[in-house]
N, C-alpha and C positions, 0 to 999 in steps of 0.2 A: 412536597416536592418543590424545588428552586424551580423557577420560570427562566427558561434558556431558550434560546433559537438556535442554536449551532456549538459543538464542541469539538475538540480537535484533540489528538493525541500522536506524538511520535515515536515509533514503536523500528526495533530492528527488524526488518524483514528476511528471511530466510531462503527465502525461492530468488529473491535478488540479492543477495550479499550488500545490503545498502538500507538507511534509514530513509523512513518514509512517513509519511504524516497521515493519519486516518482521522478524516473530519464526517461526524454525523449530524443533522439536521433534527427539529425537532418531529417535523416530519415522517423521519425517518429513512429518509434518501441519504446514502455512502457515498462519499467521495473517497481514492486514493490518489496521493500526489505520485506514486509509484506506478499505478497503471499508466497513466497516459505517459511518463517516462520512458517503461519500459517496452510499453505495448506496440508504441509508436516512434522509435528512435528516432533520435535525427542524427548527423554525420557523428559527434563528437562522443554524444552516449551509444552509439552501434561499438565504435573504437571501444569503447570503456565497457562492454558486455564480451567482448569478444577478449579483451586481455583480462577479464573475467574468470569466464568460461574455462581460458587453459590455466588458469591460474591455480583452480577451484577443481578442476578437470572433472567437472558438471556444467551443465545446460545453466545458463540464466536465464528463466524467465516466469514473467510473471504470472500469478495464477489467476490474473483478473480482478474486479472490486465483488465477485462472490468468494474470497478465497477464506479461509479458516479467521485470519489474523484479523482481517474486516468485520464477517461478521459475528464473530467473538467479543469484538470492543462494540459493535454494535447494541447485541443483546444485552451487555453487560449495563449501559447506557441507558437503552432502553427499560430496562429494570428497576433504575434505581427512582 
């Protein structure tokens, strides 16, 4: 096995209509750069979920850093 601290992957997300970055630690602690985007809007991304939402005429939102796509890429990671 390679000796690594941190890996990263950018992956389409589906629950947000948007790319997003899944970084895992050697650890084993998830980061998504999509969560705290979406979780936490600020003015210009609420604008950008909401012309979204009717665009898409579903809900944008996120499923959190436990969501499928996360810990998919995780364990996959975690595996090798």
């Amino acid at each position: 096995m390679i000796d690594w601290q941190i890996t990263a992957k950018t992956i389409f997300c589906e629950a947000v209509d948007d790319e997003v970055t899944v970084l895992v630690q050697k650890s084993g602690a998830v980061h998504c750069t999509g969560f705290r985007k979406y979780d936490q809007p600020n003015d210009i991304t609420r604008t950008l979920v909401k012309e979204k939402t009717r665009k898409l005429k579903r809900p944008i939102r996120c499923e959190g850093e436990s969501c499928s796509r996360v810990t998919g890429y995780k364990n996959q990671i975690m595996a090798e």
